[in-house]
C-alpha positions, 0 to 999 in steps of 0.5 A: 459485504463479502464474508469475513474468513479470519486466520488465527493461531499461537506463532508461528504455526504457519498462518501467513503461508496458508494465508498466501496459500489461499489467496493464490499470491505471496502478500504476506511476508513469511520468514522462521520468526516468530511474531513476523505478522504484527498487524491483520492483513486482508485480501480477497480470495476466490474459493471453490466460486465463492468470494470471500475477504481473508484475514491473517492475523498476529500470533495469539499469546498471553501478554500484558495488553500494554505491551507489543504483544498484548497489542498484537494479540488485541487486534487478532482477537477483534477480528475473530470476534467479527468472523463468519469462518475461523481458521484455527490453525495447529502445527501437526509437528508439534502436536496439539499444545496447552497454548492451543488448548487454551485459545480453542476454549477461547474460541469456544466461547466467542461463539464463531464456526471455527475450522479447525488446519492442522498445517506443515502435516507432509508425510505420515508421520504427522497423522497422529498429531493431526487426530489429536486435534479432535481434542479440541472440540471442533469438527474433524481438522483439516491436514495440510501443508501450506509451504508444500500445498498438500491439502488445500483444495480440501481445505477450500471446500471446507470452507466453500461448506461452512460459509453463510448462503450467498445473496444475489444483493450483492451490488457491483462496487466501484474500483477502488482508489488506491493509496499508499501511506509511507516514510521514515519509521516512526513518522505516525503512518500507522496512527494517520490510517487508524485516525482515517478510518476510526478505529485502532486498525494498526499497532501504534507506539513509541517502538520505531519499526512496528509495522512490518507488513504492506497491510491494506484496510477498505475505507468507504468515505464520500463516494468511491472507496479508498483502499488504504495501504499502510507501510513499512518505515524506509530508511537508507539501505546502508542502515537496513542490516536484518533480512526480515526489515529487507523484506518489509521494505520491498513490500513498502517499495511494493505497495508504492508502486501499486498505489495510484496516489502515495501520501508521504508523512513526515515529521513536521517537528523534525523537517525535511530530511534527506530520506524524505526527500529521497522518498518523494523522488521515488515516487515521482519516477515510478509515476505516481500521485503524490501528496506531503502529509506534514505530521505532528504539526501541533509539536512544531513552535513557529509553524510559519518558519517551519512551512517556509523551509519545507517549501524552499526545500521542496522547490530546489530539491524537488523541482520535478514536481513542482506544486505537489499538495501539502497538508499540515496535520496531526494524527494524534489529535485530528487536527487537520486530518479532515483535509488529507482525503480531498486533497488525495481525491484533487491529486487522484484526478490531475494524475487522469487529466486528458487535455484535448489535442486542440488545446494541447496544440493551441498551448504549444503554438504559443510555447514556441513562440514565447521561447523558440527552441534552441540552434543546435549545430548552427540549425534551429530544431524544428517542433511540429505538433504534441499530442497526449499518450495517456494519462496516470501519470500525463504522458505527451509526446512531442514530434519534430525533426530532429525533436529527440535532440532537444536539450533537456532546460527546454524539456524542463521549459515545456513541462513547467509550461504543461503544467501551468497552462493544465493546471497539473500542480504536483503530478509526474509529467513524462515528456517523450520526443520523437523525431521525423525523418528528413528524406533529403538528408537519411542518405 
């Protein structure tokens, strides 16, 4: 396990920009609003040659624990409890405040190594603020500008210093299989990833909008491990006004493209909408595994009338990807749950299918000779052989004279073909043609 270095702080100290800082790319969204960071979001960071797993977490404040804030503060103070290093984070423009004295005793009394940044310290004018923080009781606080990077290396010795000795036990972890969970707002993508790795990772409610973030959690279940993203809800860009959700959604459309299978949850009480549907089709042309997770299936009264109208939907809406898996459950009570990881393992494996060319060819022989290609110009165009490009998603190539005509009813003929002779249900196949060049009439 790689050692856990947890960011903490009152709002809007400037946690999610030295969280960016440190890992050395912009993850986590940033904006002058207090309480952007709703959720712990992790990474991991190579710091003076050692590795480490780097968590920014949500503004620490007095709230009710029922409420947003409570919620938030809640998981921010279970990932301090779990840390090997604690950046306890101040702004130096401020000063040293009664808030951050308040969670410095906290943070004392949990026990952990905290690290104390005094951040947005550029020019002299802060350094009084900076020695202020002594009061604190740690070591000597660290002065730096995460917005400007002033200070950072300094910083990442500190760090490199104060962590646990490394050990050479350290096997070589399998890739990850990347998953994307995305939708509507308030589908239960946040309730799914809690109830798939068994704790209350992400904030849950009824608030529509509560994840802002793409925040991603490691869940190790049967075999090679799955790196979880969830994110926020999408909604049609005539309806998103604040520039703050602006920003949520390109992490979400963000996060979409990085994933190898996206598990699109919906509300099976309400039905298909036309956004989820827009959703599906997304991913599908960025090439990515899809997978229908039907949520709150337990709210829905006559489920066999439910499931029939998804299916018509899917197949008149969503002929590209055709046999796409779809599982019915409900992240509230479980049910059903058990069935969503196989089902993005079996999608996760037809998105890398590789069909020998032998038997791609066999196929297309007989394709050709079940429905020949169509006279264009009063000429038949002649298809002369296929061959696989790659896979992730299958890519195949088809090569003929004049092949790049070929009427798009006959691409959607070869592609329904492909994947019923493969087994290749629910993929994205790409179809690329490529003519041959005919000497006796380039003249």
């Amino acid at each position: 396990m790689l050692p856990l270095v947890v960011i903490a702080g009152r709002p809007n100290v400037g946690k999610s920009s030295l969280f960016n800082r440190l890992v050395g790319r912009r993850l986590a969204l940033v904006a002058d609003t207090p309480g952007v960071t709703r959720d712990r979001k992790e990474a991991e960071a190579l710091l003076r040659g050692r590795r480490v797993r780097l968590v920014d977490t949500a503004g620490l404040e007095e709230a009710a624990p029922e409420s947003l804030a409570g919620r938030m503060a809640e998981g921010a103070s279970a990932a301090s409890a779990a840390a090997d290093l604690v950046l306890f984070v101040v702004d130096a423009r401020d000063g040293v405040t009664p808030a951050d004295r308040h969670y410095a005793r906290w943070l004392h009394r949990l026990g952990r190594p905290v690290v104390v940044v005094a951040n947005k310290a550029e020019g002299r004018s802060t350094q009084s603020s900076v020695l202020d923080a002594f009061e604190l009781g740690f070591d000597e606080p660290i002065a730096v500008s995460a917005e400007h990077g002033e200070g950072i290396s300094d910083l990442m010795a500190e760090i490199a210093s104060r962590l646990p000795e490394a050990t050479d036990e350290v096997a070589e972890q399998p890739r990850p299989l990347k998953l994307a969970i995305v939708g509507r707002p308030n589908a239960g993508k946040s309730t799914l990833l809690n109830r798939l790795v068994g704790e209350e990772r992400m904030l849950t409610g009824p608030e529509p909008g509560l994840t802002r973030d793409a925040v991603s959690v490691m869940l190790h279940e049967g075999g090679n491990p799955i790196e979880l993203v969830d994110t926020a809800g999408l909604r049609r860009k005539a309806r998103i006004e604040a520039p703050l959700e602006r920003l949520a959604v390109g992490a979400a459309i963000g996060a979409l493209k990085l994933a190898e299978v996206v598990v699109l949850v919906v509300d099976a009480s309400e039905g298909l909408h036309d956004q989820d549907l827009q959703i599906a089709q997304l991913i599908e042309r960025e090439g990515r595994a899809g997978v229908l997770a039907l949520n709150k299936w337990d709210a829905v009264a006559d489920r066999t009338k439910a499931r029939r109208a998804i299916t018509d939907r899917l197949e008149t809406s969503l002929a590209q990807s055709r046999g796409l898996p779809v599982v019915p459950l409900s992240a509230l009570t479980g049910s059903g749950v058990d069935q969503l990881l196989p089902a993005v393992r079996q999608a996760h494996a037809v998105w890398n299918t590789r069909v020998p060319t032998a038997e791609l060819n066999r196929w297309f022989e007989l394709a050709l000779t079940r429905h020949p290609p169509p006279l264009l110009k009063g000429r038949r165009l002649k298809l002369r052989y296929v061959t696989q490009a790659k896979a992730r998603p299958p890519t195949f190539v088809v090569f003929g004279t004049r092949a790049e005509q070929l009427p798009e009813d006959y691409q959607r003929y070869l592609v329904n073909s492909l994947r019923e002779a493969f087994d290749l249900p629910g993929t994205p196949i790409r179809l690329q043609l490529r003519g041959t060049r005919n000497p006796y009439t380039d003249h």
